[in-house]
Biopython code that builds the backbone (N, CA, C, O; Angstrom):
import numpy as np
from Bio.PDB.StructureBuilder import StructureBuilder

atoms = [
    (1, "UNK", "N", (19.909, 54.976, 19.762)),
    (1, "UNK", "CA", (18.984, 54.454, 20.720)),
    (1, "UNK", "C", (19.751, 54.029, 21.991)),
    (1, "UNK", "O", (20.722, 53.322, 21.724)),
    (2, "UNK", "N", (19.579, 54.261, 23.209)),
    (2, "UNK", "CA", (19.679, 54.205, 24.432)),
    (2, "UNK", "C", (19.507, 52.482, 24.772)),
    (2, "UNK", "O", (18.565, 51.758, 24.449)),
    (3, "UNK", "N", (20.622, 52.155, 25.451)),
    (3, "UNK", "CA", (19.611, 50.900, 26.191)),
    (3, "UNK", "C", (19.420, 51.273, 27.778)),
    (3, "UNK", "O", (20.219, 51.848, 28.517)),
    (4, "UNK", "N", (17.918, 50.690, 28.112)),
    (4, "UNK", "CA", (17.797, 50.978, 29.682)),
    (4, "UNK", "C", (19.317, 50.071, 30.719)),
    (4, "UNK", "O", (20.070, 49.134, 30.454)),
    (5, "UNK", "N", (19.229, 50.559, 31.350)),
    (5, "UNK", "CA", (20.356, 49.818, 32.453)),
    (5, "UNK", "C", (19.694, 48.847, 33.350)),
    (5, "UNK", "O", (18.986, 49.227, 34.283)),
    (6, "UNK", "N", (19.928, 47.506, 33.065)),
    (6, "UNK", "CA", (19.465, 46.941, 34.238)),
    (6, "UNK", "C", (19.155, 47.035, 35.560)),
    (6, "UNK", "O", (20.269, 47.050, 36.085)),
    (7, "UNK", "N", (18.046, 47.133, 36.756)),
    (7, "UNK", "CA", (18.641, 46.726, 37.519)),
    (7, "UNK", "C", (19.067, 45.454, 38.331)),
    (7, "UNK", "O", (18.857, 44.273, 38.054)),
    (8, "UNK", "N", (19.842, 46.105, 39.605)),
    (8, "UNK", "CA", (20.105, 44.589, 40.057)),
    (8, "UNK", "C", (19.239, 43.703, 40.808)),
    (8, "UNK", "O", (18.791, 43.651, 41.954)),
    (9, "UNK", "N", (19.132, 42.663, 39.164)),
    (9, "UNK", "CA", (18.160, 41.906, 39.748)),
    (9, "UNK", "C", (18.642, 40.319, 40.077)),
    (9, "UNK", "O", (19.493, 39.830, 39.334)),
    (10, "UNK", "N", (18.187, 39.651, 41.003)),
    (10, "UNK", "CA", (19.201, 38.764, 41.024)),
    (10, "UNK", "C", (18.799, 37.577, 40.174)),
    (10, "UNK", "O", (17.762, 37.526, 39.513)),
    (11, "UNK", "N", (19.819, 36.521, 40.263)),
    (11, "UNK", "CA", (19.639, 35.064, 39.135)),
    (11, "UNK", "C", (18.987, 34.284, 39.874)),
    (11, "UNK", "O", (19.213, 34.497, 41.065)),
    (12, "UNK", "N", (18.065, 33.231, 39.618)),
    (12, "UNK", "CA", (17.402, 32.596, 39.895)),
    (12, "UNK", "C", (18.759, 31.579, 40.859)),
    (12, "UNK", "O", (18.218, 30.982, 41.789)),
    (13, "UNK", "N", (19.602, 31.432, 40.821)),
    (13, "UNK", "CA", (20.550, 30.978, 41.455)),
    (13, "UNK", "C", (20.920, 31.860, 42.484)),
    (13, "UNK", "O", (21.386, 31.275, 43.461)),
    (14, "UNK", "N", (20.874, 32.794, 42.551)),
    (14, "UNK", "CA", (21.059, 33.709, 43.674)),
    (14, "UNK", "C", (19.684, 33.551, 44.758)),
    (14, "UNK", "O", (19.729, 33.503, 45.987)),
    (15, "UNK", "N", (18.691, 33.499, 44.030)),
    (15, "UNK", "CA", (17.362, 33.609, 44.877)),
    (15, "UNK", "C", (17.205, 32.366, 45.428)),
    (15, "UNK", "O", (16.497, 32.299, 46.433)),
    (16, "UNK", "N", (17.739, 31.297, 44.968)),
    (16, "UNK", "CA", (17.771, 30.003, 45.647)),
    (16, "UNK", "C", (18.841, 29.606, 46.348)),
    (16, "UNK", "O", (18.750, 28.467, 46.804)),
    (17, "UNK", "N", (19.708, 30.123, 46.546)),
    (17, "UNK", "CA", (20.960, 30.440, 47.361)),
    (17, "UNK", "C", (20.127, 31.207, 48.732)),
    (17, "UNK", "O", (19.937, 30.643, 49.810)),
    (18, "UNK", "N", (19.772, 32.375, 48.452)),
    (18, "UNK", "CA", (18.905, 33.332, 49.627)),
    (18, "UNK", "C", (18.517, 32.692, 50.621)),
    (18, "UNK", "O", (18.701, 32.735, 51.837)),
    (19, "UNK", "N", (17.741, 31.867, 49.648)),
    (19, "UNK", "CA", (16.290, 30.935, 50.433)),
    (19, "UNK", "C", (17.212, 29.597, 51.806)),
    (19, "UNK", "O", (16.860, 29.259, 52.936)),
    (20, "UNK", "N", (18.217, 29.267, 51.103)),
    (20, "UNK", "CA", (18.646, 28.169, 52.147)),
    (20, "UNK", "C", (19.749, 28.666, 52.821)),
    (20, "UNK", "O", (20.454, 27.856, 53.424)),
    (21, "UNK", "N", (20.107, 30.147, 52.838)),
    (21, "UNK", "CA", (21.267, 30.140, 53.766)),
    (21, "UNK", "C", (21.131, 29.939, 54.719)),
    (21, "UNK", "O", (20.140, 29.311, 55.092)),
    (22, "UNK", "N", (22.351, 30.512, 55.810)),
    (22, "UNK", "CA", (22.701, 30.139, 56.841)),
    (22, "UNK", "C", (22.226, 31.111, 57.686)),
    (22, "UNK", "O", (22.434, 32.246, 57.257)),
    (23, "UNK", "N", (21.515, 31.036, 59.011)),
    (23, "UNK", "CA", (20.928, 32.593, 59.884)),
    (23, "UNK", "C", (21.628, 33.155, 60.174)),
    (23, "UNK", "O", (22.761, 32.693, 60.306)),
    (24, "UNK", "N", (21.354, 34.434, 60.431)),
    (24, "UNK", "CA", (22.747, 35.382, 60.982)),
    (24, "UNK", "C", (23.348, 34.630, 62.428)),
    (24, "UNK", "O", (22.950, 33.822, 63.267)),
    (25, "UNK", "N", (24.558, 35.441, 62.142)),
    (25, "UNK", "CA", (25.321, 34.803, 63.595)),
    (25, "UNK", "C", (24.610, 34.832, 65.064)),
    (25, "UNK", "O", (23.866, 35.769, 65.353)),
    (26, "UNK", "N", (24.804, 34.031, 65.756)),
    (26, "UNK", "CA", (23.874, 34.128, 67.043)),
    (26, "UNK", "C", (22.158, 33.687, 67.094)),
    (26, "UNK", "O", (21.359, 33.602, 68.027)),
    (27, "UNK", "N", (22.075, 33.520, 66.001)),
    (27, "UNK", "CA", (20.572, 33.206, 65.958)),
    (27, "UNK", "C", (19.959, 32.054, 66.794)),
    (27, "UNK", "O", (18.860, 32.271, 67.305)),
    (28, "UNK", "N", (20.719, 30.519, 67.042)),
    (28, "UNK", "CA", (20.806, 29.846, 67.947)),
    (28, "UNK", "C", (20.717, 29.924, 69.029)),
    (28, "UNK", "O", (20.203, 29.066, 69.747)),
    (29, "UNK", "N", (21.477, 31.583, 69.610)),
    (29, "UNK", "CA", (21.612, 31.522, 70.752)),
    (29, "UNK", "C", (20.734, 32.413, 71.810)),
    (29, "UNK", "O", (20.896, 32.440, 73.030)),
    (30, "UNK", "N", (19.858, 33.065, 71.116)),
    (30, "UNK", "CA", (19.019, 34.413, 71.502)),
    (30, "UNK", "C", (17.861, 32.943, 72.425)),
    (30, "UNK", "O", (17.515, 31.779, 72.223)),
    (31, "UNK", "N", (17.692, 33.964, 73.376)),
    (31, "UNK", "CA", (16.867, 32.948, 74.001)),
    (31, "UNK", "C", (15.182, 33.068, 73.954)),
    (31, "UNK", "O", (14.593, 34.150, 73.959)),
    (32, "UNK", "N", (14.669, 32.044, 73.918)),
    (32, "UNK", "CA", (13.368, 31.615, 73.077)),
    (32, "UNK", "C", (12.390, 30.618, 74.104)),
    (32, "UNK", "O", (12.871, 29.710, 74.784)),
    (33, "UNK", "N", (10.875, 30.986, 74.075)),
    (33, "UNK", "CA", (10.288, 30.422, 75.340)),
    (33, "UNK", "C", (9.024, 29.600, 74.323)),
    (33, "UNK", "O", (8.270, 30.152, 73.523)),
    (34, "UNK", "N", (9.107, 27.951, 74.707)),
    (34, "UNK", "CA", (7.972, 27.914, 74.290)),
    (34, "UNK", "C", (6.782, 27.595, 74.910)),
    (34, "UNK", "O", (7.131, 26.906, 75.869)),
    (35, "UNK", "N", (5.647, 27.688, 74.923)),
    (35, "UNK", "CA", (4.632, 27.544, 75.848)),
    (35, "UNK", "C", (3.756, 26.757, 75.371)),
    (35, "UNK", "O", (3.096, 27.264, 74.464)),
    (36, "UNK", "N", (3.363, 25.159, 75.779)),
    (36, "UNK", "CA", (2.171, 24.412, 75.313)),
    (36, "UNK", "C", (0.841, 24.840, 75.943)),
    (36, "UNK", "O", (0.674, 25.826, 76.660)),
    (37, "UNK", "N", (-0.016, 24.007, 75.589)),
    (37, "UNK", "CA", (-1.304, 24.130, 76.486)),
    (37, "UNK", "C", (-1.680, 22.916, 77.510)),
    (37, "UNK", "O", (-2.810, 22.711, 77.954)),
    (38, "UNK", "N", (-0.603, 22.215, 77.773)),
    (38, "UNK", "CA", (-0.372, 21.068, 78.725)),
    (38, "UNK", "C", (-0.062, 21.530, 79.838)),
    (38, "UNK", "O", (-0.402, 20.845, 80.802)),
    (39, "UNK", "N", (0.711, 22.885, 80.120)),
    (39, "UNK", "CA", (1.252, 22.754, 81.256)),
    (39, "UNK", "C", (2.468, 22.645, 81.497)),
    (39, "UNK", "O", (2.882, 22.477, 82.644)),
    (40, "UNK", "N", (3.294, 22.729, 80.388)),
    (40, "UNK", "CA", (4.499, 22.673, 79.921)),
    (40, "UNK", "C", (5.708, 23.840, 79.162)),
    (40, "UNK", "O", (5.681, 23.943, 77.936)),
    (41, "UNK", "N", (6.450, 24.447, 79.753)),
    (41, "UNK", "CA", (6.991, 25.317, 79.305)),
    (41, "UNK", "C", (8.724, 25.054, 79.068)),
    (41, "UNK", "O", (9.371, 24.655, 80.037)),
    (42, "UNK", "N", (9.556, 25.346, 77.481)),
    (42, "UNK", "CA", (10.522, 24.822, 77.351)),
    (42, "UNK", "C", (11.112, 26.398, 77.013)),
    (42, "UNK", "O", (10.644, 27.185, 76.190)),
    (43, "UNK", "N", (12.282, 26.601, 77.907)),
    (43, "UNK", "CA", (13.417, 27.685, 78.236)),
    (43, "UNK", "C", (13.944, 27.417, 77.540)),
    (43, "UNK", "O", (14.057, 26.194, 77.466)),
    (44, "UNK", "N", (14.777, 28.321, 76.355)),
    (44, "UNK", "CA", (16.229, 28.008, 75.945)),
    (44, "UNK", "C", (17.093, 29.113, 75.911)),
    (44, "UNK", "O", (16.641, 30.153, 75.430)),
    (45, "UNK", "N", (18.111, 29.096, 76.278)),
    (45, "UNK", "CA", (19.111, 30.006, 76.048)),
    (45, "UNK", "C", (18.805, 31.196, 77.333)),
    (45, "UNK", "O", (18.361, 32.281, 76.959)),
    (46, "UNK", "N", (19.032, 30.993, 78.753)),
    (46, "UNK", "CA", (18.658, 31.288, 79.404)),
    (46, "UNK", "C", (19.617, 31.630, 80.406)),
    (46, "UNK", "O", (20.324, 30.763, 80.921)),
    (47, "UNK", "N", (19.712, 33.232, 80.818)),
    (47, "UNK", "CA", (21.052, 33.582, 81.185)),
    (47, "UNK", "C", (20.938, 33.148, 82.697)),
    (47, "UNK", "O", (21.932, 32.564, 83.129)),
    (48, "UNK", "N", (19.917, 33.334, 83.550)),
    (48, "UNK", "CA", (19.880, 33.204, 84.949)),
    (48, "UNK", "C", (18.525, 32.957, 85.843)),
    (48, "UNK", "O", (17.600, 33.764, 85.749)),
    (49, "UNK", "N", (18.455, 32.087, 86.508)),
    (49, "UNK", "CA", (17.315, 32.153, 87.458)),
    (49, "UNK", "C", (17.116, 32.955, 88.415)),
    (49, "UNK", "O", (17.684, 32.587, 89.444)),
    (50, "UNK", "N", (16.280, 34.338, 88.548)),
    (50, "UNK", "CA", (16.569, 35.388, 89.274)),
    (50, "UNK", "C", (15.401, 34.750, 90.475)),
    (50, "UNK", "O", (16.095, 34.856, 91.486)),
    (51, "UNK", "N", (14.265, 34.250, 90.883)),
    (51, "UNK", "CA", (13.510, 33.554, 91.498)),
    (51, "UNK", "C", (12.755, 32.547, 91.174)),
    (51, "UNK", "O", (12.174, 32.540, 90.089)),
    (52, "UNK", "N", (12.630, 31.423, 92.158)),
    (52, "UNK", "CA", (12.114, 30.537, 91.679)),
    (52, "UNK", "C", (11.126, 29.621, 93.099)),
    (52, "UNK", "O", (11.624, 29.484, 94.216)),
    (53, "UNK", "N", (10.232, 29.285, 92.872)),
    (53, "UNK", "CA", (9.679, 28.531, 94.248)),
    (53, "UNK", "C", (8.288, 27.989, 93.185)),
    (53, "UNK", "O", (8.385, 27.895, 91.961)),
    (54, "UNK", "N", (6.845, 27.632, 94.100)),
    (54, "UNK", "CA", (5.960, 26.763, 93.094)),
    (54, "UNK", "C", (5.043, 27.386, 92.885)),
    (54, "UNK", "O", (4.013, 26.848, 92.478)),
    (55, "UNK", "N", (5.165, 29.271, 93.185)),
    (55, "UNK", "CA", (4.294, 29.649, 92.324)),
    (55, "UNK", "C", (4.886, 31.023, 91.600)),
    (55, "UNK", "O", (4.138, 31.885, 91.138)),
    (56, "UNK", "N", (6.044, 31.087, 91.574)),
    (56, "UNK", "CA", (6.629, 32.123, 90.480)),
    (56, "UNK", "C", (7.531, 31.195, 90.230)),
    (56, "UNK", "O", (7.767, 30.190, 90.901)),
    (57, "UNK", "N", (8.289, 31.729, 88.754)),
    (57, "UNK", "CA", (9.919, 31.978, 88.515)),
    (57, "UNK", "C", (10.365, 32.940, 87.615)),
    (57, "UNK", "O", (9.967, 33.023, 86.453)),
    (58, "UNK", "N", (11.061, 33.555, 88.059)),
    (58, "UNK", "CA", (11.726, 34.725, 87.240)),
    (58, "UNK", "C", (12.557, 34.493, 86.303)),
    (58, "UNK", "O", (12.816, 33.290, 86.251)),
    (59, "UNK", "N", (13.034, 35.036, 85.622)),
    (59, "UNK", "CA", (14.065, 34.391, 83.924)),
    (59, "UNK", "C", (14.747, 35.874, 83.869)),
    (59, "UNK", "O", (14.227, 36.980, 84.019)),
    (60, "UNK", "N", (16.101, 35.502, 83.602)),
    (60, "UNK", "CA", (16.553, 37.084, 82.981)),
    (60, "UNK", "C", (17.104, 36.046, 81.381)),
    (60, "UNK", "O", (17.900, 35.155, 81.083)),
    (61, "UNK", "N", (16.181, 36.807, 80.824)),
    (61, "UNK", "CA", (16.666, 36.210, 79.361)),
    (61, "UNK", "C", (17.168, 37.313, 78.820)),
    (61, "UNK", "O", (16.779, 37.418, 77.657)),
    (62, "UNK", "N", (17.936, 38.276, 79.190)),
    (62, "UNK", "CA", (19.076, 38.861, 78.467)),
    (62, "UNK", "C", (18.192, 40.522, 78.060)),
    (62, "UNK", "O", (18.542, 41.215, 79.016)),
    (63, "UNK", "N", (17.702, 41.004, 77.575)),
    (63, "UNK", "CA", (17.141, 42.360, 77.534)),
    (63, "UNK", "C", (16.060, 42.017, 78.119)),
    (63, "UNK", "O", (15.783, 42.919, 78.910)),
    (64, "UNK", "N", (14.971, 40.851, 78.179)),
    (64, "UNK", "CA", (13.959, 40.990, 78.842)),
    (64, "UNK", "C", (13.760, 40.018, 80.111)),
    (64, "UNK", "O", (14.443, 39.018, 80.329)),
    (65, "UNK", "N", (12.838, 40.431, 80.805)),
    (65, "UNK", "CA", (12.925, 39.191, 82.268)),
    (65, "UNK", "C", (11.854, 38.754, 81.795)),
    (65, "UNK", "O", (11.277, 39.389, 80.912)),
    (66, "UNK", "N", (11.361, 37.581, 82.278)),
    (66, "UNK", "CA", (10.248, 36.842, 82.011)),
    (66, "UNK", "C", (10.041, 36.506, 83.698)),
    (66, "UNK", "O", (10.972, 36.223, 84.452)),
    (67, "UNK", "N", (8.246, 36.633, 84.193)),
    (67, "UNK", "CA", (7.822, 36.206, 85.142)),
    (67, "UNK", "C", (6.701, 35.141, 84.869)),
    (67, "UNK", "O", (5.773, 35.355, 84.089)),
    (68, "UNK", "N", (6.867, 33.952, 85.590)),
    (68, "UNK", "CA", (5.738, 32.934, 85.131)),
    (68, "UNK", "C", (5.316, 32.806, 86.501)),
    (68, "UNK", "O", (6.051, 32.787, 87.488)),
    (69, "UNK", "N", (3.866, 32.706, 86.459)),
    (69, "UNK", "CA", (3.196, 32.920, 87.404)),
    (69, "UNK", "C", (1.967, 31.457, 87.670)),
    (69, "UNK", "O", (1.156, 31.302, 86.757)),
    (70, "UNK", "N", (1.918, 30.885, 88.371)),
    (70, "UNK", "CA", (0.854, 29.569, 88.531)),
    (70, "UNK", "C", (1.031, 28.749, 89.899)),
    (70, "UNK", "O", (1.522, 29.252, 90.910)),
    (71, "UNK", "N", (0.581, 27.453, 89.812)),
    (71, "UNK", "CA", (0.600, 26.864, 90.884)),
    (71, "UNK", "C", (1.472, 25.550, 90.806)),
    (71, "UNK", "O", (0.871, 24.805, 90.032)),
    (72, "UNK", "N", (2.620, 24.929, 91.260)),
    (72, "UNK", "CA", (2.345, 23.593, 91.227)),
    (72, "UNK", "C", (3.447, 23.824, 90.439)),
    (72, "UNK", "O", (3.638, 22.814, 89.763)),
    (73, "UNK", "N", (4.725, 25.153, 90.071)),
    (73, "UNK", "CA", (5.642, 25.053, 89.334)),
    (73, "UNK", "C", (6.466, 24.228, 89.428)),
    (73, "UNK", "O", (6.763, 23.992, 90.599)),
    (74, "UNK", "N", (7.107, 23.534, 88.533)),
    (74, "UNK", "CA", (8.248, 22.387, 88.672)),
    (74, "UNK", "C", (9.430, 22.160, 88.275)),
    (74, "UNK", "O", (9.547, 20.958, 88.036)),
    (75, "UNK", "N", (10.594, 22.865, 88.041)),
    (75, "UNK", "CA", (11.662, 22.861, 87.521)),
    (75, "UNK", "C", (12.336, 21.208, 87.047)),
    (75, "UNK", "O", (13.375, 20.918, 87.641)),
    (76, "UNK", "N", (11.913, 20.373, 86.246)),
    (76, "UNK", "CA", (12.148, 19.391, 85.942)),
    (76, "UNK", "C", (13.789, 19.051, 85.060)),
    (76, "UNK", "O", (14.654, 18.256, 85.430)),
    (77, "UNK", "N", (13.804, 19.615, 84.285)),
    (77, "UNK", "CA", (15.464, 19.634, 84.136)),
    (77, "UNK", "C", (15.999, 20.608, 83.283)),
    (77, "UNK", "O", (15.499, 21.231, 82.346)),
    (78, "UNK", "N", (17.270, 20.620, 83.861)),
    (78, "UNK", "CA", (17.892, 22.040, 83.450)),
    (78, "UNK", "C", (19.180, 21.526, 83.149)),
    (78, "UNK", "O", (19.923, 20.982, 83.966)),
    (79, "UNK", "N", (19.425, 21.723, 81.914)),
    (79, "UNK", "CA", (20.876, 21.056, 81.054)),
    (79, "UNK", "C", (21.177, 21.931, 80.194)),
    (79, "UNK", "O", (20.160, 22.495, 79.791)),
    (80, "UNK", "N", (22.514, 22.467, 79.522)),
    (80, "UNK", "CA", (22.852, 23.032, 78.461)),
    (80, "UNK", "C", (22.165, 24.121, 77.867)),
    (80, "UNK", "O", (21.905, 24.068, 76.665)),
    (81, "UNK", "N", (21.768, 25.309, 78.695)),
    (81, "UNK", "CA", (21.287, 26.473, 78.135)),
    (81, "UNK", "C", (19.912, 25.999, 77.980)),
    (81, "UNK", "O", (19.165, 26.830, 77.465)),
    (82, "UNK", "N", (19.150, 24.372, 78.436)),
    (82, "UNK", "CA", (17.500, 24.292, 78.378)),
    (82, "UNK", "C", (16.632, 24.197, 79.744)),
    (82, "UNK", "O", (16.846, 23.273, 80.528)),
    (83, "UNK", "N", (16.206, 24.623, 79.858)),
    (83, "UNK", "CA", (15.225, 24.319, 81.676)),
    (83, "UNK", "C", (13.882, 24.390, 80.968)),
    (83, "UNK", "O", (13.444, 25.274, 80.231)),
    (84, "UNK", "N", (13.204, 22.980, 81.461)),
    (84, "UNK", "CA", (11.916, 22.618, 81.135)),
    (84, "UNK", "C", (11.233, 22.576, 82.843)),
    (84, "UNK", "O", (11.688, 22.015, 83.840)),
    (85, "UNK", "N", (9.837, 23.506, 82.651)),
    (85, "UNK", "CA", (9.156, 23.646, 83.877)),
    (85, "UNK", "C", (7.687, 23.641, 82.904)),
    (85, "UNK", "O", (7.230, 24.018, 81.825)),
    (86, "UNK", "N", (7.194, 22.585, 84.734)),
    (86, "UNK", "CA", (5.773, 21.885, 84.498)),
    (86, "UNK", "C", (4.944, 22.611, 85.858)),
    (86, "UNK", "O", (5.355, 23.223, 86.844)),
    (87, "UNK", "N", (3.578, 22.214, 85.380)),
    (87, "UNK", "CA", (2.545, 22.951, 86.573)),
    (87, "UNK", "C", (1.535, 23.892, 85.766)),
    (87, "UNK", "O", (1.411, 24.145, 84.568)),
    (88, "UNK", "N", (0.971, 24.241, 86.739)),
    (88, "UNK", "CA", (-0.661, 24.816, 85.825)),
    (88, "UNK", "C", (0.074, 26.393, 85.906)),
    (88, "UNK", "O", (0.547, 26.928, 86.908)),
    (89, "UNK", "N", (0.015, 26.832, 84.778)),
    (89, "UNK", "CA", (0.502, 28.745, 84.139)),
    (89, "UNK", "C", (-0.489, 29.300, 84.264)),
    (89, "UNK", "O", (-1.446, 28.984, 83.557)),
    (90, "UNK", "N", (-0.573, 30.197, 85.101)),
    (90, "UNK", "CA", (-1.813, 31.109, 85.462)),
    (90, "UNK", "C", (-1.763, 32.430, 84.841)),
    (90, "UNK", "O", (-2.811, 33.009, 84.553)),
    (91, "UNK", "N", (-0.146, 33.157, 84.521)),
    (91, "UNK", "CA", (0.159, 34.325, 84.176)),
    (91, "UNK", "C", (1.428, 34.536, 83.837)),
    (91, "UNK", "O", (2.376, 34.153, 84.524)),
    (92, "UNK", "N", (1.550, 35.275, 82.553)),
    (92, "UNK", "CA", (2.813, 35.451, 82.179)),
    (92, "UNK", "C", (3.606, 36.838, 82.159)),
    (92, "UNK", "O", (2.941, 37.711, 81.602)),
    (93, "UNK", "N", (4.589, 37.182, 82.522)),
    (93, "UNK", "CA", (4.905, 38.723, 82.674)),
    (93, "UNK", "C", (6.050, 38.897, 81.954)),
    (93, "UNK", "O", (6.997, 38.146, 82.190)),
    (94, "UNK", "N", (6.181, 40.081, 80.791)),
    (94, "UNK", "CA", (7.696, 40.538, 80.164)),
    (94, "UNK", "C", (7.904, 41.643, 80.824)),
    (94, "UNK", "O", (7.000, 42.333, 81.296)),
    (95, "UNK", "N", (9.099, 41.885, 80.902)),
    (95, "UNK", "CA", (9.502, 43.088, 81.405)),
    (95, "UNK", "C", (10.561, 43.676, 80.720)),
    (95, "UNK", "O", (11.489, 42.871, 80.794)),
    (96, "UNK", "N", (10.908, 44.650, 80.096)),
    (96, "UNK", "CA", (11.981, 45.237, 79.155)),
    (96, "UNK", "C", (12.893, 45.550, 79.873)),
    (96, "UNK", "O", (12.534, 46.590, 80.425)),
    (97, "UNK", "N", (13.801, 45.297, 80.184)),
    (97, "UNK", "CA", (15.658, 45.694, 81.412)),
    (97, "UNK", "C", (16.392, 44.395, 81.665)),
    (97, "UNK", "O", (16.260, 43.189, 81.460)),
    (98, "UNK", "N", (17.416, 45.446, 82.336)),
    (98, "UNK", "CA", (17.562, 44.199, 83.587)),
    (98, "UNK", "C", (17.149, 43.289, 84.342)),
    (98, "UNK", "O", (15.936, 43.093, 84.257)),
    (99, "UNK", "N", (17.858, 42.478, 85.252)),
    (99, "UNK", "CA", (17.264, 42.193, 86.256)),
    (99, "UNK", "C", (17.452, 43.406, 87.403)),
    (99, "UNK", "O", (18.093, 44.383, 87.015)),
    (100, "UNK", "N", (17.042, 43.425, 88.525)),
    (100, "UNK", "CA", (16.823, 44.898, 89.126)),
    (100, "UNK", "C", (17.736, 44.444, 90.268)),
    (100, "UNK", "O", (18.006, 45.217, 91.187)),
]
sb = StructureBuilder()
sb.init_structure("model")
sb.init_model(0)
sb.init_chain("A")
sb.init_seg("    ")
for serial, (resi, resn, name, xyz) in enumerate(atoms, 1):
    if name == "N":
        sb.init_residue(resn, " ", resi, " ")
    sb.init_atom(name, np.array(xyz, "f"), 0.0, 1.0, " ", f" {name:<3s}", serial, name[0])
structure = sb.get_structure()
């Protein structure tokens, strides 16, 4: 009689190992936009301000640009890879490239 061959399946110690690792490298650093419904928008990881005045600002966040579009924009503070901007968001634009 034959025995079947396992496969690889993992140990319940392995699968709970999985669950709490560590993110791949760089994961911290990929840059990430969040958008409330206040009026409030938090930048992170943000390679360059390509334009900016109080009713655009441009973002080159690294493969994509981001255009935010409204009235009353406010660049309130910009520290350590974070820039938080306030004002009413009328429109949001991705763009896949460079900056141009």
């Amino acid at each position: 009689m034959k025995r079947k061959q396992k496969k690889n399946q993992a140990t319940p110690w392995q699968e709970i190992k999985a669950l709490v690792r560590q993110p791949e490298e760089g994961f911290y650093r990929q840059p990430i936009l969040h958008i409330n419904c206040f009026g409030q928008i938090e930048i992170e990881n943000c390679k360059q301000i390509l334009r900016y005045n109080e009713q655009e600002i441009c973002l080159d966040m690294g493969l994509w640009q981001v255009s935010i579009f409204g009235d009353s924009l406010e660049l309130c503070n910009a520290n350590k890879g974070q820039l938080l901007l306030t004002g009413r968001v009328f429109r949001t634009e991705f763009s896949y490239g460079k900056a141009e």
